[in-house]
PQR file of N, CA, C, O and H, with PARSE charges and radii, in Angstrom:
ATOM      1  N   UNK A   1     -40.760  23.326 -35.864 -0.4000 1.5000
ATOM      2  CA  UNK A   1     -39.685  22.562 -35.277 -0.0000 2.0000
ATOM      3  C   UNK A   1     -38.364  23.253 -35.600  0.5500 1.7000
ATOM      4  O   UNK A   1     -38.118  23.571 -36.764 -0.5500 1.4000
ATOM      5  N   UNK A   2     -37.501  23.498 -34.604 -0.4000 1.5000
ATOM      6  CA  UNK A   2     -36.225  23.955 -34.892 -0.0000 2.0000
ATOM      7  C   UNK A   2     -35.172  23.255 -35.426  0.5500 1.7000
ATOM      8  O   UNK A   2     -35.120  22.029 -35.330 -0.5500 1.4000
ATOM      9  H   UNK A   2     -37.700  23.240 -33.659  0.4000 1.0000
ATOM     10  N   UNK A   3     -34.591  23.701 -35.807 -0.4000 1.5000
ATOM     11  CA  UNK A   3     -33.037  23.161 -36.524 -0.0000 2.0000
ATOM     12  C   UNK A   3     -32.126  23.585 -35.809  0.5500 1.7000
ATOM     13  O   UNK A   3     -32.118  24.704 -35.294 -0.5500 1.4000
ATOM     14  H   UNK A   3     -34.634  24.697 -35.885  0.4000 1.0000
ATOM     15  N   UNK A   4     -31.192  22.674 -35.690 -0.4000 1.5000
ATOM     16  CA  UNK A   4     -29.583  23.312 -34.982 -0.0000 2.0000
ATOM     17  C   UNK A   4     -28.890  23.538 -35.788  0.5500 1.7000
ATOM     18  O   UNK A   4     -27.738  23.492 -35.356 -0.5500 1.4000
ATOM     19  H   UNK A   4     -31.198  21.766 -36.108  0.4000 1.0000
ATOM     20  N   UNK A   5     -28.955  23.887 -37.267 -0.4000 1.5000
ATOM     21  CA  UNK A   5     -28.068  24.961 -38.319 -0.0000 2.0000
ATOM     22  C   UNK A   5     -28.978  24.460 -39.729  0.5500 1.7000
ATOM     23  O   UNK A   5     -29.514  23.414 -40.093 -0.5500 1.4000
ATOM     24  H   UNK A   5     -29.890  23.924 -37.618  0.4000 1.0000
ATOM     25  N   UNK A   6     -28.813  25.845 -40.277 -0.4000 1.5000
ATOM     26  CA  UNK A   6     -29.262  25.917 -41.613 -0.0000 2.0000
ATOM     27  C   UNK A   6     -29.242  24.638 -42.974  0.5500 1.7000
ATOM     28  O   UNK A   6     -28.158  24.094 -43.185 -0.5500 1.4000
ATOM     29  H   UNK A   6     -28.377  26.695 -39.980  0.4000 1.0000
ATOM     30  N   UNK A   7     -29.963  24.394 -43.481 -0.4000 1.5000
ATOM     31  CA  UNK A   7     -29.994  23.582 -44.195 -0.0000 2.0000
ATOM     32  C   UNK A   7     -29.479  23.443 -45.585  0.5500 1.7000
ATOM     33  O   UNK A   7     -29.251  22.476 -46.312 -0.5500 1.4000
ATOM     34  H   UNK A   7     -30.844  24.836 -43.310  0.4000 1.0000
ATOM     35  N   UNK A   8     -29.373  24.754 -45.713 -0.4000 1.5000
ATOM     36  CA  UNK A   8     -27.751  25.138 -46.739 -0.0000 2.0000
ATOM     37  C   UNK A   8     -26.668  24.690 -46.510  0.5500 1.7000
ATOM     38  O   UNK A   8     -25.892  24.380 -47.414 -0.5500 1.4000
ATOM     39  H   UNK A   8     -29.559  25.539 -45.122  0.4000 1.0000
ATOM     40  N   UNK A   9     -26.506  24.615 -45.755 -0.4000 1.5000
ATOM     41  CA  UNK A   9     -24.666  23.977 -45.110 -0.0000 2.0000
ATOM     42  C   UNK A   9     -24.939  22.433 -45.025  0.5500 1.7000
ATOM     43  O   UNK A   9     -23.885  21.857 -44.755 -0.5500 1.4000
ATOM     44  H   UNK A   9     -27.136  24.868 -45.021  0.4000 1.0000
ATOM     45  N   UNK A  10     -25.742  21.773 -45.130 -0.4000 1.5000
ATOM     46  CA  UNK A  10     -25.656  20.459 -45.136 -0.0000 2.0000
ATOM     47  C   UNK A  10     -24.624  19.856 -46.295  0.5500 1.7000
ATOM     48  O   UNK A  10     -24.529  20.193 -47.475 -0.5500 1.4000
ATOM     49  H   UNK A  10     -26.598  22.241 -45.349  0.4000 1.0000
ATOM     50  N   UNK A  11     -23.966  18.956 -45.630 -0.4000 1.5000
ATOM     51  CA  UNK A  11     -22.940  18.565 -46.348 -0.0000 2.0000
ATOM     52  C   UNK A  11     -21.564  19.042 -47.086  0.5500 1.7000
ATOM     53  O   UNK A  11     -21.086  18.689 -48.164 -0.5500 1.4000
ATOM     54  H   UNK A  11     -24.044  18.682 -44.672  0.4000 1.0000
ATOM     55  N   UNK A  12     -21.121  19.935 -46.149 -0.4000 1.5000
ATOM     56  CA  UNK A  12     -20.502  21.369 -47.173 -0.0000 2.0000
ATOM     57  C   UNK A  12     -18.667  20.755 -46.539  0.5500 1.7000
ATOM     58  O   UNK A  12     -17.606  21.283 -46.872 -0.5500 1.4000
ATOM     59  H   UNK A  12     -21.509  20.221 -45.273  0.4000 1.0000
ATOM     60  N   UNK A  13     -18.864  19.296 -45.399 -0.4000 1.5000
ATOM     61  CA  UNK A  13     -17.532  19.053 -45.191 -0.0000 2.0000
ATOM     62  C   UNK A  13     -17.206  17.847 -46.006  0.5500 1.7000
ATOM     63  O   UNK A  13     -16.038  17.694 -46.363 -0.5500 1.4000
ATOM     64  H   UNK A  13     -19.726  18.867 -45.129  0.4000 1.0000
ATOM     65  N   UNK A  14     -18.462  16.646 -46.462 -0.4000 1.5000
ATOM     66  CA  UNK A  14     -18.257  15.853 -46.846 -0.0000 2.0000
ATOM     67  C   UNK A  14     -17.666  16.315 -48.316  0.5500 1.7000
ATOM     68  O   UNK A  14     -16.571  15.943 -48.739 -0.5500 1.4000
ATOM     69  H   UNK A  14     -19.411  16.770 -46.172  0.4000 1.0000
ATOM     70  N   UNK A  15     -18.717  17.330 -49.142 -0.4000 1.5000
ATOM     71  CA  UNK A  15     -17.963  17.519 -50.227 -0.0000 2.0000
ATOM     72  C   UNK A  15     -16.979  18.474 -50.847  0.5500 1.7000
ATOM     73  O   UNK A  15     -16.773  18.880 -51.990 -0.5500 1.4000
ATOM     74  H   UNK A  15     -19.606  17.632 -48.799  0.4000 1.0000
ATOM     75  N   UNK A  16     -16.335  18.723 -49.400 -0.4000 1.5000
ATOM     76  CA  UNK A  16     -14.816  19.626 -49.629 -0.0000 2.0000
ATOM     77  C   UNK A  16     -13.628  18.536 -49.317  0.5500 1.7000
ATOM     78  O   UNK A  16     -12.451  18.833 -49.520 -0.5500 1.4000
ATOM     79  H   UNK A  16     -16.503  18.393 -48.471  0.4000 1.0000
ATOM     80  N   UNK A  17     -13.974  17.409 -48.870 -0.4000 1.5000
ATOM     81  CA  UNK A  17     -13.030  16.060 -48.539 -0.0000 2.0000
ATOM     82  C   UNK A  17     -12.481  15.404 -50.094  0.5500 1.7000
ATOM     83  O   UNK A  17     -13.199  14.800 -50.890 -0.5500 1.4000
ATOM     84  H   UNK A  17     -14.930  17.167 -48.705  0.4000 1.0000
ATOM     85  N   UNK A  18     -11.586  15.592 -50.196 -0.4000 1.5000
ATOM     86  CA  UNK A  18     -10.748  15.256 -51.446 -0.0000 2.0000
ATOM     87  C   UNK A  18     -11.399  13.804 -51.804  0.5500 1.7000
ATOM     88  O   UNK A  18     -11.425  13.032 -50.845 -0.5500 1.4000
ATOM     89  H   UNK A  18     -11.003  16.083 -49.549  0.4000 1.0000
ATOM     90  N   UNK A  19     -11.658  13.562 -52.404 -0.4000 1.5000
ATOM     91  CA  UNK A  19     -11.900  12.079 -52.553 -0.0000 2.0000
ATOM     92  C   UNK A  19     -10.701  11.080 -53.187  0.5500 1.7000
ATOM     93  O   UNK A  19     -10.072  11.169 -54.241 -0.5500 1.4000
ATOM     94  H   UNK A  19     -11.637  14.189 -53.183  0.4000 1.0000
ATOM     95  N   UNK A  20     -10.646   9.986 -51.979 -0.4000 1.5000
ATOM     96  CA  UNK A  20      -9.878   8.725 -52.051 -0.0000 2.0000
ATOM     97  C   UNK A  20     -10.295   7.566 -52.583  0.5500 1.7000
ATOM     98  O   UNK A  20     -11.443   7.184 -52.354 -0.5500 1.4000
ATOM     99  H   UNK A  20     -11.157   9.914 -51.122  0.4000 1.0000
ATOM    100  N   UNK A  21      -9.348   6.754 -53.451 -0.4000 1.5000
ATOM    101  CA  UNK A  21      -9.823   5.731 -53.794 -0.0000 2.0000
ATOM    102  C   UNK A  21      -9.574   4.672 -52.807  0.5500 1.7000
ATOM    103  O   UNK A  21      -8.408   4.836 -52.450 -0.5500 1.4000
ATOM    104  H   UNK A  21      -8.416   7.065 -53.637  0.4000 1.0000
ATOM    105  N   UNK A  22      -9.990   3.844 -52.295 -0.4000 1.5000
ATOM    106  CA  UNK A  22      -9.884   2.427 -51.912 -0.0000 2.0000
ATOM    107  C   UNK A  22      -9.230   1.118 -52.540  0.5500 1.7000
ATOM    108  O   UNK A  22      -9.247   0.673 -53.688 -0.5500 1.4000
ATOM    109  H   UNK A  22     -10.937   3.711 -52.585  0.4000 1.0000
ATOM    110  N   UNK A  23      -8.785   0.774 -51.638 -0.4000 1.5000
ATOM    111  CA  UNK A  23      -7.286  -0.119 -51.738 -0.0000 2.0000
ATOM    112  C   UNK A  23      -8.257  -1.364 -52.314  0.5500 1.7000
ATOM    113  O   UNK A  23      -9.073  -1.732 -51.469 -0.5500 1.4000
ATOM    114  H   UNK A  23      -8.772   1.136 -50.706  0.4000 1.0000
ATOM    115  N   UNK A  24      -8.306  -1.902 -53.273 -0.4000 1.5000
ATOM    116  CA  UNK A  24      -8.774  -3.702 -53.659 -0.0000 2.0000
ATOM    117  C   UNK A  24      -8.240  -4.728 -53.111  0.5500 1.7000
ATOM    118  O   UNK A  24      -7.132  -5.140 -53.455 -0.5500 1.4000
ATOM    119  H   UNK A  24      -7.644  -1.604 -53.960  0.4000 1.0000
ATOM    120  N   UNK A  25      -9.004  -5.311 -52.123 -0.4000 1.5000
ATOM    121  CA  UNK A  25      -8.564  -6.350 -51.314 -0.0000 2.0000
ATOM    122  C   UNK A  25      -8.478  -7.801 -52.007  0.5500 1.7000
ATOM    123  O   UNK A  25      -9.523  -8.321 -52.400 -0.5500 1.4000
ATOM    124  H   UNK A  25      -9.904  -4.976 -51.844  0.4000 1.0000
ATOM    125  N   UNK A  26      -7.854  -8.134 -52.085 -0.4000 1.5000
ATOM    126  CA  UNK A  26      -7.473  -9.068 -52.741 -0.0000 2.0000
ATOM    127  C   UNK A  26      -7.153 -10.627 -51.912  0.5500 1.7000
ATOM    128  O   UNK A  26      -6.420 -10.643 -50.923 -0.5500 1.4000
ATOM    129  H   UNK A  26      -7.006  -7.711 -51.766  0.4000 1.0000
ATOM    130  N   UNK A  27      -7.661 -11.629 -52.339 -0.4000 1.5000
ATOM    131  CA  UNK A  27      -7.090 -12.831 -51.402 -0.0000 2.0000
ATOM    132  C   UNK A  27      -8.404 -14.144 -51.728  0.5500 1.7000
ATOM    133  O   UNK A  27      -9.322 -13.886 -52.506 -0.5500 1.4000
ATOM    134  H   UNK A  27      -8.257 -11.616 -53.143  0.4000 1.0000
ATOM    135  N   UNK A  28      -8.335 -15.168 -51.200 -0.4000 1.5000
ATOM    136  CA  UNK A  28      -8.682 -15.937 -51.938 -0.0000 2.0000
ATOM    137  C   UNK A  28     -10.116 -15.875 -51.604  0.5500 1.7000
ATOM    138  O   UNK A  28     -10.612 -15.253 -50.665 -0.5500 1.4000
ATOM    139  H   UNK A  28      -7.590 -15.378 -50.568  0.4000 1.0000
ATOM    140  N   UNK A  29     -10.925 -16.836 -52.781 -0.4000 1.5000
ATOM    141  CA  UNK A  29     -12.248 -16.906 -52.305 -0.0000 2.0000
ATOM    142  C   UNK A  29     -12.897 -17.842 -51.581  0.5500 1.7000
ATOM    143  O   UNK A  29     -12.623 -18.971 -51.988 -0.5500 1.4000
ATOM    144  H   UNK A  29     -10.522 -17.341 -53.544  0.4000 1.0000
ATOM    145  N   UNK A  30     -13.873 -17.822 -50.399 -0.4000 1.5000
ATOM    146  CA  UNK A  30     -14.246 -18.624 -49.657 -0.0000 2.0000
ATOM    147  C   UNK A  30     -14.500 -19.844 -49.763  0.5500 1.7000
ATOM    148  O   UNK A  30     -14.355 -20.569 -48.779 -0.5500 1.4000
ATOM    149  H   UNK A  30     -14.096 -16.905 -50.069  0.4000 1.0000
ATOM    150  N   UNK A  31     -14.833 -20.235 -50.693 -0.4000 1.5000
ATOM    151  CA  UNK A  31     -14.513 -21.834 -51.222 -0.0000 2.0000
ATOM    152  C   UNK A  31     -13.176 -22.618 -50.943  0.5500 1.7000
ATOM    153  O   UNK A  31     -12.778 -23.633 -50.372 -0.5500 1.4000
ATOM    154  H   UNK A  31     -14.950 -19.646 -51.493  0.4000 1.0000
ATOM    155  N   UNK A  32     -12.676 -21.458 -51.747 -0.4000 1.5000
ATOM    156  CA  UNK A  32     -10.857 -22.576 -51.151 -0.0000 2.0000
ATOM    157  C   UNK A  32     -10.636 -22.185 -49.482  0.5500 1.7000
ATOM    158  O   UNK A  32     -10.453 -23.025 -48.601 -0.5500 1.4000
ATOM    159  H   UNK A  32     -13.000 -20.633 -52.211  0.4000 1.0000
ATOM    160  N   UNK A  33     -10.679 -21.209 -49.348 -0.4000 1.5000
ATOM    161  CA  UNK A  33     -10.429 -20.754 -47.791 -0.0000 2.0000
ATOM    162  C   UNK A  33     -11.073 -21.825 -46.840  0.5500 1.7000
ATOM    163  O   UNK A  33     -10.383 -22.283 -45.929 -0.5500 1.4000
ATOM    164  H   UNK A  33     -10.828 -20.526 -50.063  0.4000 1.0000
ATOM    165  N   UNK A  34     -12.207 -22.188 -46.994 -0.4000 1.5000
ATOM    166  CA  UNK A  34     -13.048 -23.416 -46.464 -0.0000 2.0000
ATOM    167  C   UNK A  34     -12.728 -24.682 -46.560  0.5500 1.7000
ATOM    168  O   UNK A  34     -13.225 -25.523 -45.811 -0.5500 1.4000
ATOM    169  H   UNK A  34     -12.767 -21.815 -47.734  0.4000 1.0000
ATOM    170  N   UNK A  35     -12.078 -24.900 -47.257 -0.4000 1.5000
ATOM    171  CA  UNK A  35     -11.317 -26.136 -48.086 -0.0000 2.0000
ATOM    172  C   UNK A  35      -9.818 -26.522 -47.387  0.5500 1.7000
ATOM    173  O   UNK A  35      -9.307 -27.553 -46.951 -0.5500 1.4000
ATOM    174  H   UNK A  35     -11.674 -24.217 -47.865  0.4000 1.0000
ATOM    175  N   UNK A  36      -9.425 -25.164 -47.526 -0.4000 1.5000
ATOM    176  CA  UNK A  36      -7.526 -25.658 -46.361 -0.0000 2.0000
ATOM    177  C   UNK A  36      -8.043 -25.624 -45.275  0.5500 1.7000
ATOM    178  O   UNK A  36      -7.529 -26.466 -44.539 -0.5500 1.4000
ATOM    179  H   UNK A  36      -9.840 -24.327 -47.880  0.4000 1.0000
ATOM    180  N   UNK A  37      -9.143 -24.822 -44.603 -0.4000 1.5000
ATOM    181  CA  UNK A  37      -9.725 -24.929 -43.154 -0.0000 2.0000
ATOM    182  C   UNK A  37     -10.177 -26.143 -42.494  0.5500 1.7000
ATOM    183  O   UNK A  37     -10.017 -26.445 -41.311 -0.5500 1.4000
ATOM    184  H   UNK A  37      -9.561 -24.138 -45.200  0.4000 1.0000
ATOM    185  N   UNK A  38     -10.760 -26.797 -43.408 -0.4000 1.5000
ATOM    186  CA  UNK A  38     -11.459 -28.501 -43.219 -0.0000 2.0000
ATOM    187  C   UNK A  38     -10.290 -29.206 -42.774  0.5500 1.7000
ATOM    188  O   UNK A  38     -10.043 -29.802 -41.726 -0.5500 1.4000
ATOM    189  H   UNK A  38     -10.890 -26.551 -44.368  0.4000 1.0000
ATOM    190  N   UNK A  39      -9.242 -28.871 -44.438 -0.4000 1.5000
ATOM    191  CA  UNK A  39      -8.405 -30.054 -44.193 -0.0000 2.0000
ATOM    192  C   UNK A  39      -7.253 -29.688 -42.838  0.5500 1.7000
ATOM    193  O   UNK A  39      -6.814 -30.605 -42.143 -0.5500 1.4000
ATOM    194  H   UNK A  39      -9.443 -28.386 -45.289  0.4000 1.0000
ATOM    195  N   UNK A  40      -7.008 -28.776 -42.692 -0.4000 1.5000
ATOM    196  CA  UNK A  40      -6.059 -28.044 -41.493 -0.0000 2.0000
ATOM    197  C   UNK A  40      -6.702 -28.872 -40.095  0.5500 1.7000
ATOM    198  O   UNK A  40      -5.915 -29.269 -39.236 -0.5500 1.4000
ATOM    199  H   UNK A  40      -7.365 -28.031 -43.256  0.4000 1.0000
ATOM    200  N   UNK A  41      -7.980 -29.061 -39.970 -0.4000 1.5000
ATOM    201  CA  UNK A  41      -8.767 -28.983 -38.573 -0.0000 2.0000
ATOM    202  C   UNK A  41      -8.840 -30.628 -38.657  0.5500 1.7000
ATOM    203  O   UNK A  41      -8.345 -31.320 -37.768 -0.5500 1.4000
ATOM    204  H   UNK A  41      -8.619 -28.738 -40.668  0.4000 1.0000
ATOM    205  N   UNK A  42      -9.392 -31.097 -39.613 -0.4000 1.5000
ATOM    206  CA  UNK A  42      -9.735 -32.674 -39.785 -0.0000 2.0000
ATOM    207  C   UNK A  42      -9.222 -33.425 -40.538  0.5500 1.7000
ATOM    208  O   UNK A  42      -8.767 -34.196 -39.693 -0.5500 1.4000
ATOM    209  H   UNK A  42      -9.795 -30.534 -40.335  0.4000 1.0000
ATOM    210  N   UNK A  43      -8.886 -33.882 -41.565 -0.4000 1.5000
ATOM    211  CA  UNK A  43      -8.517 -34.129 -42.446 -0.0000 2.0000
ATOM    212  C   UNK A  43      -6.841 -34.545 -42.166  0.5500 1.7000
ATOM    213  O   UNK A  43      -6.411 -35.534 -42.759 -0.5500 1.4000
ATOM    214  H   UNK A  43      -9.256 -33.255 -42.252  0.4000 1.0000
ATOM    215  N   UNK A  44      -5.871 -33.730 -41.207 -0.4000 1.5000
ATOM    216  CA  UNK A  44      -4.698 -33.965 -41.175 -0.0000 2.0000
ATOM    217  C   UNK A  44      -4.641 -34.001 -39.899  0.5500 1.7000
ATOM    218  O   UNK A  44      -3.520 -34.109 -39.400 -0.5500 1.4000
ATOM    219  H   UNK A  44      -6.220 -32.927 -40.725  0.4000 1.0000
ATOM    220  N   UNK A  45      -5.680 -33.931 -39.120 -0.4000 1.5000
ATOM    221  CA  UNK A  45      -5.482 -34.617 -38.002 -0.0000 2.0000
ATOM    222  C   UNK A  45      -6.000 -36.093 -37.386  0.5500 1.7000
ATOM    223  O   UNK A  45      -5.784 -36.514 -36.249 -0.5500 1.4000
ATOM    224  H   UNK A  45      -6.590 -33.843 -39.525  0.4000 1.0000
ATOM    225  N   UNK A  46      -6.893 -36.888 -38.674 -0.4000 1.5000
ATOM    226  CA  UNK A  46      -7.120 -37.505 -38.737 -0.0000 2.0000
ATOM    227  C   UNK A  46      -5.921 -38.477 -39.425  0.5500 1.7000
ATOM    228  O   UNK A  46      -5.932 -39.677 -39.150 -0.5500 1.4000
ATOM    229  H   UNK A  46      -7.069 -36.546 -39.597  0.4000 1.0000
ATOM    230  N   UNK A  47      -5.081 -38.031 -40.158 -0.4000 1.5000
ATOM    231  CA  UNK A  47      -4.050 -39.048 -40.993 -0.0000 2.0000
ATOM    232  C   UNK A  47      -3.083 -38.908 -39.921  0.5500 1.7000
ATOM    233  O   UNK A  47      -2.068 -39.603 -39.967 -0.5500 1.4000
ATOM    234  H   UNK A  47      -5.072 -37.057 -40.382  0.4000 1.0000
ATOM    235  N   UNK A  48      -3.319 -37.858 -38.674 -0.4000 1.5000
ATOM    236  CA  UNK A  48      -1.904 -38.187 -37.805 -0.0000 2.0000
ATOM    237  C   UNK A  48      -0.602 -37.507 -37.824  0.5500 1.7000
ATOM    238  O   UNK A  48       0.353 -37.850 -37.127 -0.5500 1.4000
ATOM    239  H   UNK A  48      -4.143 -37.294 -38.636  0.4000 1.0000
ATOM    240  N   UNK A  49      -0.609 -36.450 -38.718 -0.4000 1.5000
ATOM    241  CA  UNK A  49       0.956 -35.613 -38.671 -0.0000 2.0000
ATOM    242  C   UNK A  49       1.283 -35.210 -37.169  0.5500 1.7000
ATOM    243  O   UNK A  49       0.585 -34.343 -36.643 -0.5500 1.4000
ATOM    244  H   UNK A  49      -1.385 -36.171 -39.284  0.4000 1.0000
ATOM    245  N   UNK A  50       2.191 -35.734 -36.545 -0.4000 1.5000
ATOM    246  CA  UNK A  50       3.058 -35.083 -35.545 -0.0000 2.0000
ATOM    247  C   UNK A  50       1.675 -35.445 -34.695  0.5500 1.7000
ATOM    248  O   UNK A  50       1.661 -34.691 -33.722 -0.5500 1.4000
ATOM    249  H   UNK A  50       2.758 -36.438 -36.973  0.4000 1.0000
ATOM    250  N   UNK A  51       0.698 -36.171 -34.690 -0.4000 1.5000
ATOM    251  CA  UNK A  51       0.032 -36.384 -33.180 -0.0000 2.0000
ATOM    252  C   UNK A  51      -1.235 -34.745 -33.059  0.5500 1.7000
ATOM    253  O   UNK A  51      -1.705 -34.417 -31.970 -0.5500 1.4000
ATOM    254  H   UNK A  51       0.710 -36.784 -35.481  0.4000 1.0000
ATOM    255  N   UNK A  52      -1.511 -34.080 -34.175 -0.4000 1.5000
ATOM    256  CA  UNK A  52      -2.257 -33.639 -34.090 -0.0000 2.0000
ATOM    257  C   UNK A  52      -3.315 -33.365 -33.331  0.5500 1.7000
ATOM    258  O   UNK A  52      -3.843 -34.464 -33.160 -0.5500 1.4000
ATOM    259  H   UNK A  52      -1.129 -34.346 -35.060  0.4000 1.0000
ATOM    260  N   UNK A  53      -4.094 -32.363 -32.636 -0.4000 1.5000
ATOM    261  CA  UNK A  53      -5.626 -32.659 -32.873 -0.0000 2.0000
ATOM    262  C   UNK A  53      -6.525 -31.555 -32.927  0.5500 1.7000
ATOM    263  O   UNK A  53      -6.409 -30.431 -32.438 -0.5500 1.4000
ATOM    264  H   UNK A  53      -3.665 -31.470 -32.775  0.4000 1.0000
ATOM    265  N   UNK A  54      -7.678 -32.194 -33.779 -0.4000 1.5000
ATOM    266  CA  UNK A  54      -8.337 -31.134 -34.045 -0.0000 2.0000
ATOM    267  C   UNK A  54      -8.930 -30.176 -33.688  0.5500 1.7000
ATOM    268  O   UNK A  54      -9.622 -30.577 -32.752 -0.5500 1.4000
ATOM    269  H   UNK A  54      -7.772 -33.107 -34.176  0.4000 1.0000
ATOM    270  N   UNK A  55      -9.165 -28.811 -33.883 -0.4000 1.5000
ATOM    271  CA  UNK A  55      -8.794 -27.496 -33.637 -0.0000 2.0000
ATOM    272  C   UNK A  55      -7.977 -26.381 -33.168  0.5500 1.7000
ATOM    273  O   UNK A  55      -7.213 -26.060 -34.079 -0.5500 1.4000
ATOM    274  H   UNK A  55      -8.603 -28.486 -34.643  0.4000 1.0000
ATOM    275  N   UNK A  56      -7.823 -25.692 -32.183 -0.4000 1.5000
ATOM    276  CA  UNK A  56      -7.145 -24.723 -32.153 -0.0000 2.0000
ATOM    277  C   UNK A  56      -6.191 -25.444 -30.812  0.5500 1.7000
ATOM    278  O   UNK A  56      -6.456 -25.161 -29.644 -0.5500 1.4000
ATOM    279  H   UNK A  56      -8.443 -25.954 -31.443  0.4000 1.0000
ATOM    280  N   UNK A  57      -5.091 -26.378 -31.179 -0.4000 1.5000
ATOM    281  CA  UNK A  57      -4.393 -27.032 -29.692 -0.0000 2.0000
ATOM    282  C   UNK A  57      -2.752 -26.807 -30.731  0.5500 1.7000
ATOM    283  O   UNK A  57      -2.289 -27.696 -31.444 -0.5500 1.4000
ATOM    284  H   UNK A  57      -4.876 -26.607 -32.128  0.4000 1.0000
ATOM    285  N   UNK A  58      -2.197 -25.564 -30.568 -0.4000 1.5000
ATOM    286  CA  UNK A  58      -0.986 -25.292 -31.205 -0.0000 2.0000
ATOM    287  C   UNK A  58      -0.422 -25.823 -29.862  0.5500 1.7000
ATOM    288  O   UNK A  58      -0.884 -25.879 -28.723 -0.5500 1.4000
ATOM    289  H   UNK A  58      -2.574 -24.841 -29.988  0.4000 1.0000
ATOM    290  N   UNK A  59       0.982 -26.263 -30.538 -0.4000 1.5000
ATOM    291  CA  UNK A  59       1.935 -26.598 -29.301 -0.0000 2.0000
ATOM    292  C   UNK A  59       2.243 -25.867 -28.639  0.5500 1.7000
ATOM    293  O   UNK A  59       2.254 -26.167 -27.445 -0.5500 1.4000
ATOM    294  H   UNK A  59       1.357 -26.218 -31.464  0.4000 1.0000
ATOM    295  N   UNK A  60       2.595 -24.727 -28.989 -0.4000 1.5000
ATOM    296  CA  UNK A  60       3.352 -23.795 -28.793 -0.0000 2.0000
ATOM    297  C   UNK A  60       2.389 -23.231 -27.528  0.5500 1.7000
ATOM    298  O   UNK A  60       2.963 -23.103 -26.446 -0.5500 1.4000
ATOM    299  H   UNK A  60       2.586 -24.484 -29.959  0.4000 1.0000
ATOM    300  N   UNK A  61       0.589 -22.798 -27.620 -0.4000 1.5000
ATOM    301  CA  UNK A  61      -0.126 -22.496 -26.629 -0.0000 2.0000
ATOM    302  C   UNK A  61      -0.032 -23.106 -25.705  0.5500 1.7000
ATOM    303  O   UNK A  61       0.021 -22.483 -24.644 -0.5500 1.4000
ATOM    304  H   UNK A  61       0.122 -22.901 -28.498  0.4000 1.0000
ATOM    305  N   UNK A  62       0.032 -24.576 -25.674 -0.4000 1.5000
ATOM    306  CA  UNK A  62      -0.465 -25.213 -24.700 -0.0000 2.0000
ATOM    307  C   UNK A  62       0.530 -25.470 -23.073  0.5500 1.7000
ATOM    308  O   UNK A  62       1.663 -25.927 -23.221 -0.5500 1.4000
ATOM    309  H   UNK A  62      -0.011 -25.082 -26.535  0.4000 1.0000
ATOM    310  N   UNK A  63       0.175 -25.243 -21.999 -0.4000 1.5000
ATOM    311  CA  UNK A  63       0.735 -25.526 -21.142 -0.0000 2.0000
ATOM    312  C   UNK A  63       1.218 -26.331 -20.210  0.5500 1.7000
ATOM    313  O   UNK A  63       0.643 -27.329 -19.776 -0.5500 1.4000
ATOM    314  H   UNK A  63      -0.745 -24.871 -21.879  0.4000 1.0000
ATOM    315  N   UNK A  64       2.328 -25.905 -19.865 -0.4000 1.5000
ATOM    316  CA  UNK A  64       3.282 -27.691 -19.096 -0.0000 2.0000
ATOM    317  C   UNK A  64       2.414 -27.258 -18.105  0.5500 1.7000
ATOM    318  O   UNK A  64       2.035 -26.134 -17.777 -0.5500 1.4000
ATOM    319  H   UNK A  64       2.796 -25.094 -20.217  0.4000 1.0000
ATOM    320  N   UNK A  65       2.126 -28.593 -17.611 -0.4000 1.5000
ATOM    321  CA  UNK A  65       1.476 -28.663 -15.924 -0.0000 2.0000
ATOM    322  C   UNK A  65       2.977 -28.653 -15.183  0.5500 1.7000
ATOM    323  O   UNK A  65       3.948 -29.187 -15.720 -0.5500 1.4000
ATOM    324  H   UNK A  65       2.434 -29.507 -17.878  0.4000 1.0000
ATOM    325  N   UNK A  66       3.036 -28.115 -14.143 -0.4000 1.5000
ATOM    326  CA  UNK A  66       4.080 -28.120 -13.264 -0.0000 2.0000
ATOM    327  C   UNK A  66       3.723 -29.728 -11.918  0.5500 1.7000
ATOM    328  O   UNK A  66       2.691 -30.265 -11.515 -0.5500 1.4000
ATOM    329  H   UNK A  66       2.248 -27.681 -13.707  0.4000 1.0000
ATOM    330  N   UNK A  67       4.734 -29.879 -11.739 -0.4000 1.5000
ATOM    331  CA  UNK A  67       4.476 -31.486 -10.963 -0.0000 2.0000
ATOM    332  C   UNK A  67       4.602 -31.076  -9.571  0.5500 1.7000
ATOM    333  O   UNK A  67       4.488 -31.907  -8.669 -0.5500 1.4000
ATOM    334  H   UNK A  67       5.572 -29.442 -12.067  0.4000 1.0000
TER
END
């Protein structure tokens, strides 16, 4: 079976690539993230702030019907 290049050269760009470290992402853990999400969606649209409702109905998206 043929090869399309020598098997000596395998890998000869990955380990001339300087090596970088990676940035630590940082931010909260899914527990709380799940937790302001509940209360964001249900929870405060159920107590009624400003006429709410639940899920994704920002004011700002939503559109005037024209008359």
């Amino acid at each position: 079976m043929a090869t399309h290049g020598s098997l000596t050269k395998a890998g000869k760009v990955r380990g001339q690539t300087p090596k970088v470290e990676g940035r630590k992402i940082v931010g909260t853990n899914s527990k709380l993230r799940n937790k302001s999400n509940f209360r964001k969606r249900f929870v405060l649209a159920e107590i009624g702030l400003g006429g709410k409702m639940p899920g994704q109905n920002k004011a700002s998206a939503q559109r005037r019907r024209r008359r």
